[in-house]
Every structure is written in structure tokens, then in C-alpha cells.
N, C-alpha and C positions, 0 to 999 in steps of 0.2 A: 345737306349742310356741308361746308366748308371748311379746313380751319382745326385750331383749335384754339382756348382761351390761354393768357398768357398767365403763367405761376405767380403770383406773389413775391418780393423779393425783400431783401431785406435792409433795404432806402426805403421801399415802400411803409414796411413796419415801421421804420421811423418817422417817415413823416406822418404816418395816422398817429403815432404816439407823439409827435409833437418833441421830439429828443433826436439826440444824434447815431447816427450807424455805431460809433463805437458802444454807446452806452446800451442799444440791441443785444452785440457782441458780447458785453459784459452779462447780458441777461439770460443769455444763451450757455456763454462757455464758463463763464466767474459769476454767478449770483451773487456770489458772497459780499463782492464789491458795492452792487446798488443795494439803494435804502428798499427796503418792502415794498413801499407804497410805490415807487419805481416799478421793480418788477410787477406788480399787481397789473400798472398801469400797460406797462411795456407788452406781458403776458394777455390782459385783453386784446390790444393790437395785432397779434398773432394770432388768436382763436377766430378772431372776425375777418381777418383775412385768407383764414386757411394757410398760413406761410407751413413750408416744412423748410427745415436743415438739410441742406443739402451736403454731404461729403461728398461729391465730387461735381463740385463749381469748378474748380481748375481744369478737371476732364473736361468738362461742358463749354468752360473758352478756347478750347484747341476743338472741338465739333461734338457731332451727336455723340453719345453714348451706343457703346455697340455690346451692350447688354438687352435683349431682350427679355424680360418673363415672362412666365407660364406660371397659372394658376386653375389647378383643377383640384374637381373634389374628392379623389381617392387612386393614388399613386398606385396602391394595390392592385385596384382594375387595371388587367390589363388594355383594355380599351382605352384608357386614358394614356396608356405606354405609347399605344401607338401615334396617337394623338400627338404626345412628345417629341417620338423619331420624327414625323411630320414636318412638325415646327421647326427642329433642329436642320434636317438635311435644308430648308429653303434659307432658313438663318444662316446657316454654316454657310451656302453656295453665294451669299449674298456680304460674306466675310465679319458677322456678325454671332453671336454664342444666346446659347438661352439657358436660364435662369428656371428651374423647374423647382415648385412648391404646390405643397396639397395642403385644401382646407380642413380637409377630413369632412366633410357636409358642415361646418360648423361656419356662421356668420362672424363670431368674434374670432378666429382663426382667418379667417376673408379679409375684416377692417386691419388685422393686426398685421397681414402680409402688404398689403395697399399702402399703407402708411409707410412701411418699410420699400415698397418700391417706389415712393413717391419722395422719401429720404436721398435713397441714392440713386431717383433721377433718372431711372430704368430709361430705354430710349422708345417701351411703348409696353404695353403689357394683353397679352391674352388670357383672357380666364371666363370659365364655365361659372356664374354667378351659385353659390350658397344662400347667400342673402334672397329672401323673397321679397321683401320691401324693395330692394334697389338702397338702400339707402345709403351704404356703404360706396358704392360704385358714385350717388350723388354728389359722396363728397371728395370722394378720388377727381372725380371731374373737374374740380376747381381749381387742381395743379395742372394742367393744362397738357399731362399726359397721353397721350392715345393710348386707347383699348380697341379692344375686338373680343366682341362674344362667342366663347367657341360651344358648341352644343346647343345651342341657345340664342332662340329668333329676339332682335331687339326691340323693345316695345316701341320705341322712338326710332329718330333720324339720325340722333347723334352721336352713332355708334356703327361700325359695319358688325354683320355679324356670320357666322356660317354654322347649321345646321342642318338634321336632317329631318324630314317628313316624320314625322312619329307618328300622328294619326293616321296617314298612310300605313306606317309600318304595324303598330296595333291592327288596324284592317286584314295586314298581310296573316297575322299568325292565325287571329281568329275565322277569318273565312278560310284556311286552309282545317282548322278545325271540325267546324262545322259542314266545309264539305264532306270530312270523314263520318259524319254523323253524330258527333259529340252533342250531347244538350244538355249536359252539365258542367261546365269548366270552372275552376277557380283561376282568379288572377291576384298572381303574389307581387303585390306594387310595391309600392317603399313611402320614403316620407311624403304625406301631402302635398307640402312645398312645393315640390322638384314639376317643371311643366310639364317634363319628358313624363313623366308617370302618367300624369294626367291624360296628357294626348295619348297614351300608348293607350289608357283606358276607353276614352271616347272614340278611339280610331275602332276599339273592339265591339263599342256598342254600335256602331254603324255599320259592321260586319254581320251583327246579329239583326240588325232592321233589313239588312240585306236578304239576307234566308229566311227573313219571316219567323225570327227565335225573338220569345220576349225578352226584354233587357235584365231580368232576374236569372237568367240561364248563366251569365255571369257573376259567381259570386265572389267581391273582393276581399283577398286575407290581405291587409295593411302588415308592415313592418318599419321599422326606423331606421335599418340599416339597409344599403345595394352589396351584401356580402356575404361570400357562402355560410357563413355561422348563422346571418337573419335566414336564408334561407332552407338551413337544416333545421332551425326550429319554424318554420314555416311550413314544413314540410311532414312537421310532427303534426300542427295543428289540422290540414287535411286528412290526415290519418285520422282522424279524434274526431271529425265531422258525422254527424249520425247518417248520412247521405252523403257517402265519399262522392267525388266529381270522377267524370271518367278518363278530363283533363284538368293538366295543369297549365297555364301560360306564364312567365315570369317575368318583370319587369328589365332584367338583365339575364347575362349567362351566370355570374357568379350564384346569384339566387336560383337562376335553375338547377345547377350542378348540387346545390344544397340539399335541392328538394330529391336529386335525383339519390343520391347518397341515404336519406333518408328513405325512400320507398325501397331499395335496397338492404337497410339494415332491418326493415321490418318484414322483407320478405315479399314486398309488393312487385308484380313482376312490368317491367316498363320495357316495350309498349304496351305489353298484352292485356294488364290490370289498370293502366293508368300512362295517359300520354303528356309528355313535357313538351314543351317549347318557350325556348328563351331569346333574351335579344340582345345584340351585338357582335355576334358571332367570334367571340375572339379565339385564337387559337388553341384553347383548350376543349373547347368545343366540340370538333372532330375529333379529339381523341379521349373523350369518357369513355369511362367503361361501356355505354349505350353511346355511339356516338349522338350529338344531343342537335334537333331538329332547329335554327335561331335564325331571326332576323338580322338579315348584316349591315353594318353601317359603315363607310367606307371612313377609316378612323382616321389614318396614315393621309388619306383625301385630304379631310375636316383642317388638320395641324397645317398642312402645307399651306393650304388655301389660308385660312387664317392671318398663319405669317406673312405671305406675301401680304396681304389687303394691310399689314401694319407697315409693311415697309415703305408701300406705295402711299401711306401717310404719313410718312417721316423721310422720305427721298425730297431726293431734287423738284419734283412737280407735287410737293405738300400742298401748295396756295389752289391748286387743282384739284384736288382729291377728291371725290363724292364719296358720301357714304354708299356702301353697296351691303345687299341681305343676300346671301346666296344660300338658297333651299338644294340639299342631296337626296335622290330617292335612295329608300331602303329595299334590299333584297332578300325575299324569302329563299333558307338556304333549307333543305327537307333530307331529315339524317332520319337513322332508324326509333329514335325517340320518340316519334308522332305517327308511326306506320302500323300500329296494332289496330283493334279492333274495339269501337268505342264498349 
């Protein structure tokens, strides 16, 4: 697909309402002015057209907007830091700036930021979806902004997106697992939602039909949070299993490192009692107290790439653009966290 659709304007709202641009205007900036039934009327024409306010129409008749955004779901991680630099050095080199916000994982912190970049006319936005529905992103759609999906394969055309092989990389930890002989692992995922979880899971059980281990050899500890705090109680709860695992596998490193701290404070000795592996390799990783065994994902790659695929939708050759899906393999990075004996 090609393109994008054009935003809503506000002649447009007046002519579905049937009244004049000023009288919009008044609806917008002076309520006070029109009769109710007016703005009732005015106010539906707005909703069915998706209009947003724009504060910088004046920007936008001198050319694009050289504000980018970024939207991911936890500034914290540092993996999304890098994600950031990424974005920024290709935006900076491209004499454009970016706009960083976090969802926290949460969908009405996602619709709340979208609407606010759709306000001020962002000149295209990146973001790692919270929303499972999409639905948020549907209606972003309608202001005629570009996006690009970062972390996260697009279901559809009408999107580029960049992401990495999860299922691969899930395959990566556990078969390296299992060839150490492990046959009890738990995997500390995170919220259902999240695809990354998912795939990191099925990638594991494919690992295990690989070696001829049944798929209960994986047992998953669910958490809400991708953060060392879910992970230190994560890491309580394997402690607490009447058949401790001999590994652990984690959804990220922040949840690993949780988990690591936890077998730590309990006196559990890692590798030799209990083996971790986490994923994204960020750079806290190497330097745990156990340097910690993790799947790497090229973060600083993801952002860069990302931004460029926005710009080359917002440049000079927009009317050309294809959507493009570009898939990153993952690399198993093997620290002393996973070298003990199952």
C-alpha cells in the first residue's frame, strides 16, 4: 500500500455540519458563543470525522513537521533506551528531532499519547503497540499520519514495521537449555497481550519438540509487569514451587536480573542450583553479579531502521513508498548464568 489518507480539516467539519468555518471555530475555541444545540450538532461532525486540533497549522503551511515521535512501552527498559538513541541519531542525521513517550504497558496511556500526537501533527510516529485490540492505532489511522511498528510485526499492509524473530529467539535460549540437560525450566513471561511473550514462548516449545522434551517440561510463571520488581517476585514464586526447575528462562533481562537477585537473597547458588537466561541483552547484563546468560536483540538496529522506513514516508518520494516488514535475527549471547550443571 501506498499513500496515506488525508486528515480531516476544519471546512471539512463545516461542511458535514452544514455551518460556517467560523462557527467550528467558535465551537472549538469560544463555546460559550454558540447555542447548545449548535455545538451538539457541530461536536457530532467532529467525532464522525475523526477531526483533531491542530496547534501547528501554521507549521504545517511553511512544510512537514520535523518532530518525530516515539512511543514505547517502558522508558525504564533499557532496551527501549536504545531503541530511542536509534531513532534519534537517524532523525537527528536527517535534521529532524524525536519526541520520546512511554505507555507504561497501558492502552489508555497509548490512545492518550496518539491523540496528543495527532493534535500537534507529529510529522509521523513510531511506536511498540500496548493496545491488543489495535484499536487505538485504527483510529490514529484516520488522521492520515504515518506510523511504523517498532518491535512488533504488522498484522496488515498498512504499516511498515521492524522487528525481531522472537520465536527464533525463544528457540535460541531453550535449546541451548536443554542441550545442557535441563528438563525442568520455568518461563517467567509477562502480560498475555504482549506477542513478544508469546512467541518467545512457542519459540521454546519448538525447542523442546526439537530434543524430544514434552511441552510440560516448560512450566510458565505469568507476571503483569517486564520489570525487575515482577521479576523479584517471580523469582520468589519458583523458590515456593514444590519441584523447584533447574532453570529459569525470562521473558526479558529486567525480569531476569529480578529473578537473579531473588535466588541470591535466598541463598540459591546460580549457576550451580539454578540456571537463568534472559532476553535482550542490555547492558546490564554483562555486568550482574552472575554475568547473566540473554538473547540479544539489536535495539539501536530496530530505532534506526524504524526511523528511516518513517522518513522515507514522509520524504520527497512519499507517493512511492511501499510498506516494508523487516524481520532481525536474535543472538544467543552465553554468560556464566547458564554454565552450571542442570
Amino acid at each position: 500500500m501506498t499513500g496515506t489518507a488525508r486528515a480531516a480539516s476544519i471546512k471539512d467539519v463545516a461542511r458535514e455540519a452544514g455551518v460556517s468555518v467560523g462557527t467550528v471555530s467558535n465551537v472549538i475555541n469560544r463555546p460559550d458563543r454558540v447555542s447548545e444545540e449548535t455545538r451538539r450538532h457541530v461536536q457530532s461532525a467532529i467525532s464522525r470525522l475523526g477531526y483533531v486540533r491542530s496547534d501547528y497549522a501554521r507549521q504545517l503551511r511553511a512544510g512537514s513537521s520535523r518532530i518525530m515521535a516515539l512511543l514505547v512501552l517502558d522508558m525504564g527498559n533499557p532496551f527501549f533506551v536504545d531503541i530511542a538513541r536509534g531513532a534519534e541519531r537517524t532523525a537527528r542525521d536527517a535534521g529532524l528531532r524525536v519526541m520520546v513517550c512511554n505507555s507504561s504497558q497501558d492502552p489508555h496511556e497509548e490512545a492518550d499519547y496518539l491523540s496528543l500526537f495527532a493534535e500537534q501533527r507529529v510529522r509521523g510516529v513510531l511506536v511498540t503497540p500496548a493496545d491488543p485490540s489495535g484499536a487505538s492505532l485504527r483510529e490514529f489511522r484516520r488522521q492520515g499520519i504515518p506510523f511504523v511498528l517498532v518491535d512488533r510485526v504488522a498484522a496488515d499492509a498498512d504499516a511498515c514495521s521492524v522487528s525481531v524473530d522472537d520465536v527464533a529467539g525463544g528457540s535460541l535460549a531453550i535449546r541451548h537449555l536443554a542441550a545442557a540437560g535441563h528438563s525442568s525450566i520455568a518461563y517467567v513471561s509477562g502480560p498475555a497481550h504482549l506477542q513478544q511473550v508469546r512467541d518467545r514462548r512457542e519459540g521454546g516449545l519448538l525447542a523442546l519438540a526439537e530434543a524430544g522434551l514434552p511441552a510440560h517440561v516448560l512450566q510458565e510463571i505469568p507476571v503483569e509487569r517486564l520489570d525487575f520488581a515482577a521479576g523479584r517476585d517471580a523469582g520468589a514464586r519458583v523458590l515456593g514451587l514444590a519441584e523447584r526447575p533447574t532453570a529459569v528462562f525470562c521473558a526479558n533481562d529486567l525480569l531476569a536480573l529480578g529473578v537473579l537477585q531473588a535466588m541470591y537473597a535466598a541463598g540459591v547458588r546460580v549457576p550451580d542450583d539454578i540456571a537463568i537466561v534472559g532476553y535482550d541483552d542490555i547492558e546490564f547484563a554483562a555486568g550482574a553479579t552472575v554475568p547473566l546468560t540473554s538473547v540479544r536483540q539489536p535495539a539501536f538496529t530496530i530505532g534506526s531502521i524504524a526511523a528511516d522506513l518513517l522518513l522515507q514516508e514522509t520524504g520527497e518520494q512519499a507517493g512511492q513508498h511501499v510498506h516494508e516488514h523487516v524481520v532481525l535475527q536474535p543472538e544467543l549471547v552465553v554468560r556464566q548464568s547458564s554454565l552450571g550443571r542442570p
